[in-house]
VEXSE-641132 format. One record per residue: residue in one letter; residue number from 1; x, z, y of N, C-alpha, C, O in turn. Coordinates in nm, 3 decimals. Each point is the difference from the previous one (the first is absolute). Example, Ala and Ser with C-alpha at 12.3 -4.5 7.8 and 13.67 -1.06 7.14 Angstrom:
2
+------+------+---------+---------+---------+---------+---------+----------+---------+---------+---------+---------+---------+---------+
! resn ! resi !  n_east !    n_up ! n_north ! ca_east !   ca_up ! ca_north !  c_east !    c_up ! c_north !  o_east !    o_up ! o_north !
+------+------+---------+---------+---------+---------+---------+----------+---------+---------+---------+---------+---------+---------+
!    a !    1 !   1.319 !   0.780 !  -0.569 !  -0.089 !   0.000 !    0.119 !   0.090 !   0.000 !   0.120 !   0.104 !   0.066 !  -0.002 !
!    s !    2 !  -0.139 !  -0.138 !   0.107 !   0.082 !   0.006 !    0.119 !  -0.077 !   0.073 !   0.109 !   0.051 !   0.017 !   0.111 !
+------+------+---------+---------+---------+---------+---------+----------+---------+---------+---------+---------+---------+---------+
//
This chain:
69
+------+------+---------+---------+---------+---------+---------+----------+---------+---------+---------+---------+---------+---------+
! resn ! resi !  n_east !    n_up ! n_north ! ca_east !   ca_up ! ca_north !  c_east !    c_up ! c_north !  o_east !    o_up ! o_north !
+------+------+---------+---------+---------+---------+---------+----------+---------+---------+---------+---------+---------+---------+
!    x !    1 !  18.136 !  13.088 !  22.330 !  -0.119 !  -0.073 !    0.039 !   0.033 !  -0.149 !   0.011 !   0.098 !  -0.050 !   0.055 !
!    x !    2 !  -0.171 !   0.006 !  -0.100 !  -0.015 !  -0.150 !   -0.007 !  -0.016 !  -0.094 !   0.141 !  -0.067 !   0.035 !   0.097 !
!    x !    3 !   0.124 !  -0.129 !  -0.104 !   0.003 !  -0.106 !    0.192 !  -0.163 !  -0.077 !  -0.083 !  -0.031 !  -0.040 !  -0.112 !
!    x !    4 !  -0.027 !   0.050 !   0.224 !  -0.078 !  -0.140 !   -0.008 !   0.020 !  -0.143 !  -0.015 !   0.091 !  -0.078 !   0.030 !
!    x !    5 !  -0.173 !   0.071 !  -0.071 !   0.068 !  -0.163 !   -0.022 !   0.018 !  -0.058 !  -0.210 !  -0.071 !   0.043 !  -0.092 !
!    x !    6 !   0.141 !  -0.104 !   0.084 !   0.024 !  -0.095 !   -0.101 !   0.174 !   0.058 !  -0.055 !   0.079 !   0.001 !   0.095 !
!    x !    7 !  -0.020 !   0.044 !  -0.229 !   0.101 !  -0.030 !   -0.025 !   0.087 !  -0.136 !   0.033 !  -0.057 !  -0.100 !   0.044 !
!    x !    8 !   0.219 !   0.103 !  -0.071 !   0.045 !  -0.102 !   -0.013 !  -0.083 !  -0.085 !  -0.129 !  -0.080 !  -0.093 !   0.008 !
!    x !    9 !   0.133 !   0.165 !  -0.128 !  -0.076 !  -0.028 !   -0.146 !  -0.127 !  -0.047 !   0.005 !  -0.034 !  -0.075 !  -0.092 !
!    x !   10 !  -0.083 !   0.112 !   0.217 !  -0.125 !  -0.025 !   -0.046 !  -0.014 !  -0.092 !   0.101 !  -0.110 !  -0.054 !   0.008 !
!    x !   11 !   0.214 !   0.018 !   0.090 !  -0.009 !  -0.135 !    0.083 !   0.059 !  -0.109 !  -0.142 !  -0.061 !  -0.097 !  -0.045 !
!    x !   12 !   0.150 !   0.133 !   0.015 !   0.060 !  -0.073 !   -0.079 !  -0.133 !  -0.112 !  -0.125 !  -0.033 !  -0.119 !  -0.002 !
!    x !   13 !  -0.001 !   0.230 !  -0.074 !  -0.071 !   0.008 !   -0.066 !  -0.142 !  -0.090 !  -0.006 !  -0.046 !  -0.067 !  -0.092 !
!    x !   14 !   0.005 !   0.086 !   0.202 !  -0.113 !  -0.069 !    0.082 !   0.023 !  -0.159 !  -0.020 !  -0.059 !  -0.088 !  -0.063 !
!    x !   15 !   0.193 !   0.092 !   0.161 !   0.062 !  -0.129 !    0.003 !  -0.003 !  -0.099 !  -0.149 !  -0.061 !  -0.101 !  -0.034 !
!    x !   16 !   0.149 !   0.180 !  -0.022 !   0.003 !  -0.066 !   -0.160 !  -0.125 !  -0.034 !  -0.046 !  -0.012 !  -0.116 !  -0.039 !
!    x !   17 !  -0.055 !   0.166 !   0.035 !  -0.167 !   0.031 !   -0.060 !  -0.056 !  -0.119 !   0.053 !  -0.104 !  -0.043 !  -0.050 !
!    x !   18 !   0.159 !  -0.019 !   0.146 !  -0.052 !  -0.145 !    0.100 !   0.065 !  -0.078 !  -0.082 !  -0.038 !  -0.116 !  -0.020 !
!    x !   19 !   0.110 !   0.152 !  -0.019 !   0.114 !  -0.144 !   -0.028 !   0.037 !  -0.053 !   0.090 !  -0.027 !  -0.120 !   0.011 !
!    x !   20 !   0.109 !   0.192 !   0.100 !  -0.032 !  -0.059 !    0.151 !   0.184 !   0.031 !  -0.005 !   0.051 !   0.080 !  -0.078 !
!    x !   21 !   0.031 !  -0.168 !   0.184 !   0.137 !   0.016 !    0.015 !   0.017 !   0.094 !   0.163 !  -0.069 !  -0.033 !   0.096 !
!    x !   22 !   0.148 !   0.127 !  -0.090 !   0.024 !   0.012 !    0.091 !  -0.080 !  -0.069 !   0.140 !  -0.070 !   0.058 !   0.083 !
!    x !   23 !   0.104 !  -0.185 !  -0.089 !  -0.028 !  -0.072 !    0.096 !  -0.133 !  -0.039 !   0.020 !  -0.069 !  -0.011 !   0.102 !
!    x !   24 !   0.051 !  -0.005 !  -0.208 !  -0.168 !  -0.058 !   -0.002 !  -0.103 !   0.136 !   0.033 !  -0.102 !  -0.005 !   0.069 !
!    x !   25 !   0.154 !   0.120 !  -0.131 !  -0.079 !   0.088 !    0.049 !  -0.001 !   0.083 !   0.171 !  -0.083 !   0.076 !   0.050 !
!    x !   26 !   0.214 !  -0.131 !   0.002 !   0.025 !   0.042 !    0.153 !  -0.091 !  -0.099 !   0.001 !  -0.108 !   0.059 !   0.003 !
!    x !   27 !   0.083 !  -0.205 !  -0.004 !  -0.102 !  -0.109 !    0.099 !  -0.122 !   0.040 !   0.011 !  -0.064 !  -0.015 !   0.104 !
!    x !   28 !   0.007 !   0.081 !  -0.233 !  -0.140 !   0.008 !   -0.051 !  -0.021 !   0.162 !   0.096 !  -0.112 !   0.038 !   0.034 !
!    x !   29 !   0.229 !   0.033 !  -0.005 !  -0.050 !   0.138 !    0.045 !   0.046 !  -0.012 !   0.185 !  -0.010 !   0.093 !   0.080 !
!    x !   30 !   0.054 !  -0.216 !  -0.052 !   0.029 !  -0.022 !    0.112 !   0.125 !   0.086 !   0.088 !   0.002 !   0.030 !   0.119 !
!    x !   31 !   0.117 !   0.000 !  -0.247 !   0.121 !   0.020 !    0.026 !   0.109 !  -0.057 !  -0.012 !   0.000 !  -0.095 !  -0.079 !
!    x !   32 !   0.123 !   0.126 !   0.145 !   0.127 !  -0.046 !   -0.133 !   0.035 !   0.008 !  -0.131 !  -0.060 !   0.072 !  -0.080 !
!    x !   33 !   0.158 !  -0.142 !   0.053 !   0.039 !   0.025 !   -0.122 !   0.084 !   0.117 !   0.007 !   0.012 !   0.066 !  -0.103 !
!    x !   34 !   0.031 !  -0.038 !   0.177 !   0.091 !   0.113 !    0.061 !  -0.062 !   0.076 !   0.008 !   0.047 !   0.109 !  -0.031 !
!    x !   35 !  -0.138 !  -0.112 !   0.060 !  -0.074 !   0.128 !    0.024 !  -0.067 !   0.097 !  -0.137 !   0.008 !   0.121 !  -0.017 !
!    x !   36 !  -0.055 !  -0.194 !  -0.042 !  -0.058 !  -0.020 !   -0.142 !   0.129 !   0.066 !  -0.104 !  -0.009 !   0.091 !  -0.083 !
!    x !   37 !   0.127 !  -0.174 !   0.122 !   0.117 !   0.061 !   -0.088 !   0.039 !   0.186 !   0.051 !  -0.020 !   0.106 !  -0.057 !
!    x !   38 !   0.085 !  -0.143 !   0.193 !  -0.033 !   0.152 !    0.055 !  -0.093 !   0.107 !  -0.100 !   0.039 !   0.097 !  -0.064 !
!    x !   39 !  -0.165 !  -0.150 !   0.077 !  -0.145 !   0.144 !   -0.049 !   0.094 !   0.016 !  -0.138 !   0.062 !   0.099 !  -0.037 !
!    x !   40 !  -0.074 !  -0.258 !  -0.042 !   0.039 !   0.087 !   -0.153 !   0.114 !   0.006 !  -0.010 !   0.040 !  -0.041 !  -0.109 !
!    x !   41 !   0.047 !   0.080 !   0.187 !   0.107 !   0.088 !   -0.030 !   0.015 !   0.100 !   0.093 !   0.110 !   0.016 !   0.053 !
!    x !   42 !  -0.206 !   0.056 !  -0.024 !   0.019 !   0.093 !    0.097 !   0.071 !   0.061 !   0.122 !   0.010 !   0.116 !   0.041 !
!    x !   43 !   0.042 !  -0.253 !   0.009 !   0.046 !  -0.039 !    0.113 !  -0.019 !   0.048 !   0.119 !   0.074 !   0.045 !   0.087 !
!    x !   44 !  -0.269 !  -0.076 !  -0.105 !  -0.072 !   0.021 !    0.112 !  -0.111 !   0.014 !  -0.063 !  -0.011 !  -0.058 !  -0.108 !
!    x !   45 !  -0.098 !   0.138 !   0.157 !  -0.108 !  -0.004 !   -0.038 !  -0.099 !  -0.077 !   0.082 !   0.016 !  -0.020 !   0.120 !
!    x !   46 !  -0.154 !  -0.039 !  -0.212 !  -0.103 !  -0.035 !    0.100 !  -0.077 !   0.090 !   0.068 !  -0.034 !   0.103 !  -0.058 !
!    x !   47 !  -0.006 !  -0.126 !   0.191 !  -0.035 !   0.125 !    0.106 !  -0.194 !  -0.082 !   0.012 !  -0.037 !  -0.097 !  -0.065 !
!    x !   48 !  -0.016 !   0.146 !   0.126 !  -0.125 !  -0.031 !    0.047 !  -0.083 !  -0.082 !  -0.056 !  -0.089 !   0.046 !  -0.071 !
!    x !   49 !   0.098 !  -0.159 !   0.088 !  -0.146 !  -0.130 !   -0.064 !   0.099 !  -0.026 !  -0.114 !  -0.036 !  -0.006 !  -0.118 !
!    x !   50 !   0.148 !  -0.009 !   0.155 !   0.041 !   0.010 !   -0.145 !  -0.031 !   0.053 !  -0.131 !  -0.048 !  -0.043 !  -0.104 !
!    x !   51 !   0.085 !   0.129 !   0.140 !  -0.044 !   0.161 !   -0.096 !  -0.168 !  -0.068 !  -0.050 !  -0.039 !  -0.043 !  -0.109 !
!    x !   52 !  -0.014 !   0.055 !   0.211 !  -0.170 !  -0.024 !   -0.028 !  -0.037 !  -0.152 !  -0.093 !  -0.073 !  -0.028 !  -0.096 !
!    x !   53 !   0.177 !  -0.055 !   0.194 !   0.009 !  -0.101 !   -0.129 !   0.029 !  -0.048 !  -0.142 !  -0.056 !  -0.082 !  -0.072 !
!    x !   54 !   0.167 !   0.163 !   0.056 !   0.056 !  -0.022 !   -0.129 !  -0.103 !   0.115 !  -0.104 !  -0.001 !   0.018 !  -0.121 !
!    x !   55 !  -0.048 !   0.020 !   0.191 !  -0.085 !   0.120 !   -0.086 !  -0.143 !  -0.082 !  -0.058 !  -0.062 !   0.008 !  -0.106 !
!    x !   56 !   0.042 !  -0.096 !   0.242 !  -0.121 !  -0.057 !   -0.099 !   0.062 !  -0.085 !  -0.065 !  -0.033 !   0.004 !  -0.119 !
!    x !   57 !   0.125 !  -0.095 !   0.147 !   0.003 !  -0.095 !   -0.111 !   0.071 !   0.074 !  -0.140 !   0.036 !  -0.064 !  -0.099 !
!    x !   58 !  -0.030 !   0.152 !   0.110 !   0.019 !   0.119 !   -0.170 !  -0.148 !   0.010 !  -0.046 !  -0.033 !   0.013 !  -0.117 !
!    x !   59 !  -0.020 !  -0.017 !   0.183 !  -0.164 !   0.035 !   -0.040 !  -0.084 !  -0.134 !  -0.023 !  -0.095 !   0.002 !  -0.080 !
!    x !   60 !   0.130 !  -0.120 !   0.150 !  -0.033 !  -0.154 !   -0.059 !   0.108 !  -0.085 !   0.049 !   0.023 !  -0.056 !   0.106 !
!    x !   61 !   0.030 !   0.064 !  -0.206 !   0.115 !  -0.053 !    0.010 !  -0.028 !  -0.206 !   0.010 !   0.092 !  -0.076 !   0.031 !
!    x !   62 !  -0.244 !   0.026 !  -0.068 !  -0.026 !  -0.135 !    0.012 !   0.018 !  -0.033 !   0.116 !   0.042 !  -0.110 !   0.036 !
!    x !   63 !  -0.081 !   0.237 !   0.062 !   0.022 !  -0.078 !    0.116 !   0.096 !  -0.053 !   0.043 !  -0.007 !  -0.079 !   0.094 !
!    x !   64 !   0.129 !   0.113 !  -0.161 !   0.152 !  -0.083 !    0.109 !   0.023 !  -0.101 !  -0.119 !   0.089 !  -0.080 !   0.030 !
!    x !   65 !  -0.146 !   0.055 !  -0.164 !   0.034 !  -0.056 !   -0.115 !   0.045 !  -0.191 !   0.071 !   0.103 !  -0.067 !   0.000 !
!    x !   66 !  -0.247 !   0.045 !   0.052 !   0.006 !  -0.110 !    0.039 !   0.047 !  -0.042 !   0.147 !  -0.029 !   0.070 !   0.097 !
!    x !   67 !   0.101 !  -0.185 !  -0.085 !   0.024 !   0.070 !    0.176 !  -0.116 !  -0.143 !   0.022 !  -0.039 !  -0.106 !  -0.050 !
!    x !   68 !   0.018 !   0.230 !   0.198 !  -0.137 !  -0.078 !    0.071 !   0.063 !  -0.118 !   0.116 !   0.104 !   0.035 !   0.056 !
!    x !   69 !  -0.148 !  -0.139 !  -0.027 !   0.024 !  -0.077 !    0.107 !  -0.049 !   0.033 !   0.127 !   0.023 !  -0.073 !   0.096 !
+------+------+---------+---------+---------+---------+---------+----------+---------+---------+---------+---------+---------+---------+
//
C-alpha cells in the first residue's frame, strides 16, 4: 500500500517542471533548502500541509511559478 503524500520523483519532478532550484522552490513553498533536499531524496518525507501543499501545486503548478511579494 501506498504512503500518502507525493514521491521523492514526483517532488522532484514538480520542482523541475518550475524551473525552480532547490532553493527557490523551499522560499516559494515556505521551507528550507534542506528540507526540500531531504523530500527528494527520501530522507524525510513531507507530513501534513505539506503533503496538502505540494499536491496542489502538482495540480497548478503557476501558482509557486512566480514568487509573490
Amino acid at each position: 500500500m501506498r504512503k500518502p503524500g507525493m514521491t521523492t520523483l514526483e517532488i522532484k519532478r514538480v520542482r523541475e517542471s518550475l524551473k525552480l532550484t532547490q532553493i527557490e522552490f523551499a522560499d516559494r513553498l515556505g521551507v528550507s533548502q534542506a528540507t526540500v533536499s531531504l523530500w527528494e531524496t527520501g530522507a524525510r518525507r513531507p507530513t501534513g500541509s505539506a503533503i496538502k501543499l505540494l499536491e496542489q501545486v502538482a495540480k497548478e503548478k503557476s501558482s509557486v511559478r512566480q514568487k509573490q511579494d
